[in-house]
Residue, then its C-alpha position, 0 to 999 in steps of 0.5 A: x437242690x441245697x439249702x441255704x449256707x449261712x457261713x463261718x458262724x454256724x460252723x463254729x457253733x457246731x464245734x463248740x456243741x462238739x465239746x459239749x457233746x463228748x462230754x456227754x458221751x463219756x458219761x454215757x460210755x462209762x454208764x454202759x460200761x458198768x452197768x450193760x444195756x439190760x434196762x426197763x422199756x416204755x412197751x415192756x409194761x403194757x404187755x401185762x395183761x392188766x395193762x394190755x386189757x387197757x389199750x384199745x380203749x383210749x381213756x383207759x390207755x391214758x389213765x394206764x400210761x400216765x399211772x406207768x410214766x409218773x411211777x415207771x420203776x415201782x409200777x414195773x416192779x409191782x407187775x413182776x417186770x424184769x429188766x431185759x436186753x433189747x436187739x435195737x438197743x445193742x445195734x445202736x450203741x454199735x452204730x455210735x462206736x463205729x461212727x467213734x471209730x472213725x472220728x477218732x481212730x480208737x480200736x476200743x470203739x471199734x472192739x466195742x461195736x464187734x462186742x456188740x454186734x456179735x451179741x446180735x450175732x448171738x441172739x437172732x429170732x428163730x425160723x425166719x429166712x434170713x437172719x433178724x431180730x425183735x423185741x422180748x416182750x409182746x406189743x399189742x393194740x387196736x387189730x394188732x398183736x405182736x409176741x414177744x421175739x417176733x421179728x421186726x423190720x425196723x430193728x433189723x434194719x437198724x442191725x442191718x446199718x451198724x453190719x453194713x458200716x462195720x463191713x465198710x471199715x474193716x472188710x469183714x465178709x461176716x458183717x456183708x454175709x449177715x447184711x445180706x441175709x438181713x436183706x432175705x428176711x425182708x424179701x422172703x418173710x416181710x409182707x408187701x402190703x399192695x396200694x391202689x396206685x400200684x405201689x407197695x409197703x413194707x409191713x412192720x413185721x411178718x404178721x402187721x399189716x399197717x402201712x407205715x411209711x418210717x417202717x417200710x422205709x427202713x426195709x427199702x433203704x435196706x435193700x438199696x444198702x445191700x443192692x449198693x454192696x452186692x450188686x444185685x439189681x433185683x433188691x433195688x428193683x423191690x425197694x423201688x415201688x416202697x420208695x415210690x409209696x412214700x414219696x407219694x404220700x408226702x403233703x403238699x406242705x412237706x410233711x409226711x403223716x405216720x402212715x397210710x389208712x384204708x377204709x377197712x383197716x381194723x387199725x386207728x385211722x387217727x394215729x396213722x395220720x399223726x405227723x410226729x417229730x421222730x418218724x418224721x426225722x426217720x422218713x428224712x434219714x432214710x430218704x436221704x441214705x436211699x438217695x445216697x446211691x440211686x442219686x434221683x433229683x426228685x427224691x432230693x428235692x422232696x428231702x429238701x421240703x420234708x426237711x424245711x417242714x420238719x426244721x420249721x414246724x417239729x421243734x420249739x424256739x427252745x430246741x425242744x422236739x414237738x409234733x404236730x398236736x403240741x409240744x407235751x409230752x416231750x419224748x427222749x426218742x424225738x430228742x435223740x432224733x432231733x439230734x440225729x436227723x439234721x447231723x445226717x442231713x448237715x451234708x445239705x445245709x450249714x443251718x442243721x447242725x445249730x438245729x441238732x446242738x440246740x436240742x442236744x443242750x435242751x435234752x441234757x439239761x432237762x431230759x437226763x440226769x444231772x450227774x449220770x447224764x442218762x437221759x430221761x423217758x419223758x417230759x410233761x407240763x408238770x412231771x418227768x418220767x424218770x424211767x431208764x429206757x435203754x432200747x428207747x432212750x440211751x441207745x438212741x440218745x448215744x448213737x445220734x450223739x455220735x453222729x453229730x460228732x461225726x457231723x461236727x468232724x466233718x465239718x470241721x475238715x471242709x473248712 
């Protein structure tokens, strides 16, 4: 199933957006070449114990988190908190200078994404069955708690995308090696939490016991990804009940809803149900790579609807990303999936990517420095959070630029 095509207009849109693009991501190339990814993040604070005391109870949450967003860089330096590396963050820029590579055939992308997939190689959580990452500080909330360096599926997925293109274009058995010992730490140490329909879900990380659609999508395209290099039946034959979790749990309207509530969970049934732009966009990608190789006519069908909500009810007139509770706070992470989901999923409709350059421009001009072009953590109704996020922001914000890019250049041939 397609969407509808609206011709040559919209194809030149998208090449003029390309322009502007490339702009941007020279700025951001020179930022990460003098200054690294060593940055703050938006949960690096909220592990401190004055703040972490604060979050499961709501009114303080929100107190703390405006405190935090309105001053970001004095309220870190005040708690004694450093800027730090983060694994997601390296294999994202990875992901953007591979996709570079091959929209422009420059050997420093290429130089680059081998630079920074060896940091990966470098800085993997320890005692797990395959290899994995996550994040240097603690994440903790309503019956969850996290430690610092605990691995986390969604970031060894992301890891997992930028090894397996990177294996596609040079052939390197390191980077498929690694793809599939990614694939072990998901089959051996990721729980799979049963439903009542006799599907399953992918937890977040070994010790998470939410169903979160976005997340445990992440561990099913994985092993479809790894099932497509290798072969081997039985890693399509694990991801196959998470992929049936999820298509069953999309709404009639085409939306799909963060995750999925038991009556027992010790988690907040109201987040769980929130649709929001970036999981949403998250969902779409992953369905649509999954598809990409078990080519199932239901599943492109459901992508088709869950796009057209998405397009229709997750953006502003302005190309400003929303959720389904309003338009503030506006996020850099669901900018940079604005960006990144309908250049994905361009290949489906001529319409995506006006979609994709409306947001790119609304986020340059009013969620990144005018000069530097590095993006912004936050837009509210009266205020910006001006934090410099590389894991949440930058990293994200560069990749789906790129792959618009990448988007753009197809486009571009196909004429």
């Amino acid at each position: 199933m397609s969407l509808p095509r609206h011709g040559i207009a919209n194809q030149n849109r998208a090449l003029n957006g390309s322009a502007f693009a490339e702009s941007w991501i020279d700025l951001l190339e020179r930022w990460i070449g003098q200054r690294g990814l060593r940055g703050f993040d938006r949960f690096d604070v909220r592990a401190h114990p004055l703040v972490r005391a604060a979050q499961p109870y709501p009114l303080a949450r929100k107190v703390t988190t405006g405190l935090t967003d309105l001053f970001p860089t004095l309220s870190r330096h005040m708690l004694g908190i450093a800027p730090q590396e983060n694994a997601k963050a390296f294999a994202l820029v990875a992901l953007g200078h591979l996709r570079r590579y091959e929209t422009t055939n420059r050997d420093v992308h290429l130089d680059r994404a081998r630079s920074h997939l060896q940091w990966l190689l470098d800085h993997p959580s320890e005692g797990y069955a395959g290899i994995c990452w996550g994040y240097p500080f603690d994440v903790s909330g309503k019956g969850l708690s996290t430690p610092r360096n605990t691995p986390v599926e969604v970031v060894s997925e992301i890891a997992g995308e930028a090894f397996s293109l990177a294996w596609r274009i040079t052939g390197d058995e390191t980077y498929a090696t690694t793809v599939r010992s990614i694939a072990k730490f998901m089959e051996m140490d990721i729980p799979r939490l049963e439903w009542t329909d006799g599907t399953y879900c992918f937890a977040y990380t070994p010790g998470d016991r939410r169903r979160v659609h976005n997340a445990s999508l992440h561990a099913a395209a994985h092993l479809v990804r790894t099932y497509a290099i290798t072969g081997e039946r039985e890693l399509l034959d694990l991801a196959m009940p998470a992929i049936e979790f999820t298509l069953r749990g999309q709404r009639d309207d085409g939306a799909w809803p963060y995750g999925v509530h038991a009556p027992d969970d010790p988690y907040e049934a109201k987040l769980l149900s929130l649709v929001d732009h970036h999981h949403t966009g998250f969902v779409l990608r992953s369905l649509h790579e999954i598809n990409s190789v078990v080519k199932d006519a239901r599943i492109l069908e459901q992508i088709s609807r869950g796009f057209a909500f998405y397009r229709t009810r997750l953006f502003d007139g302005d190309g400003a990303p929303i959720t389904m509770h309003g338009r503030y706070p506006i996020d850099i992470h669901a900018c940079a999936e604005g960006v990144l989901c309908p250049s994905v999923l361009a290949e489906m409709s001529d319409d995506a990517l006006p979609i994709a350059e409306r947001t790119l421009q609304w986020t340059r001009k009013h969620l990144s420095h005018p000069v530097t072009g590095v993006p912004y953590y936050r837009k509210y109704p009266w205020f910006t959070s001006r934090l410099y996020c590389p894991r949440w922001g930058l990293a994200w914000i560069y990749y789906a630029l790129c792959e618009y890019q990448a988007a753009s250049a197809r486009t571009d041939d196909s004429k």
